[in-house]
Residue, then its C-alpha position, 0 to 999 in steps of 0.5 A: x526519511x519521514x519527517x513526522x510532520x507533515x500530511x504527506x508522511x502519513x500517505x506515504x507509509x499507508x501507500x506503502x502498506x497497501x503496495x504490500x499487500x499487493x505485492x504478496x498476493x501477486x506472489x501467491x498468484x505467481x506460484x500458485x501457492x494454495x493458503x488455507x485458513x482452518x478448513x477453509x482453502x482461499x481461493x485465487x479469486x480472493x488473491x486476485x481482487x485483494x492485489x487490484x483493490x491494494x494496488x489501486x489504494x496504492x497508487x492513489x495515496x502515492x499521487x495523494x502523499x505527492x500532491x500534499x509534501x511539503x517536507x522539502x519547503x524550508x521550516x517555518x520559523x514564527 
């Protein structure tokens, strides 16, 4: 569960956004389902670029949220 108060939290739910969107497109490449945007067809090129670049986004912020949590240290008391 986030605790709201941290760095890492933040990363996390981005990383998770990001995983996503890749995943839908590999989806739609998968089954070859054709999206169209008023008269504009999408073409798979767009699908194919839009899962490497939200993949790779993904996977930097998972390692990045990782690197930064400190959600399991105890709290700080002054």
């Amino acid at each position: 569960m986030f605790c709201h108060k941290c760095k890492c939290c933040n990363l996390s739910w981005l990383s998770g956004f990001f995983a996503l969107a890749a995943v839908i497109h590999i989806v739609r490449l998968i089954s070859r389902a054709q999206v169209q945007i008023g008269d504009w067809t999408v073409p798979m090129n767009v699908s194919i670029g839009v899962a490497i670049v939200a993949g790779v986004l993904s996977l930097i912020l998972c390692k990045k949220s990782c690197a930064s949590c400190n959600c399991s240290s105890p709290a700080k008391t002054n």
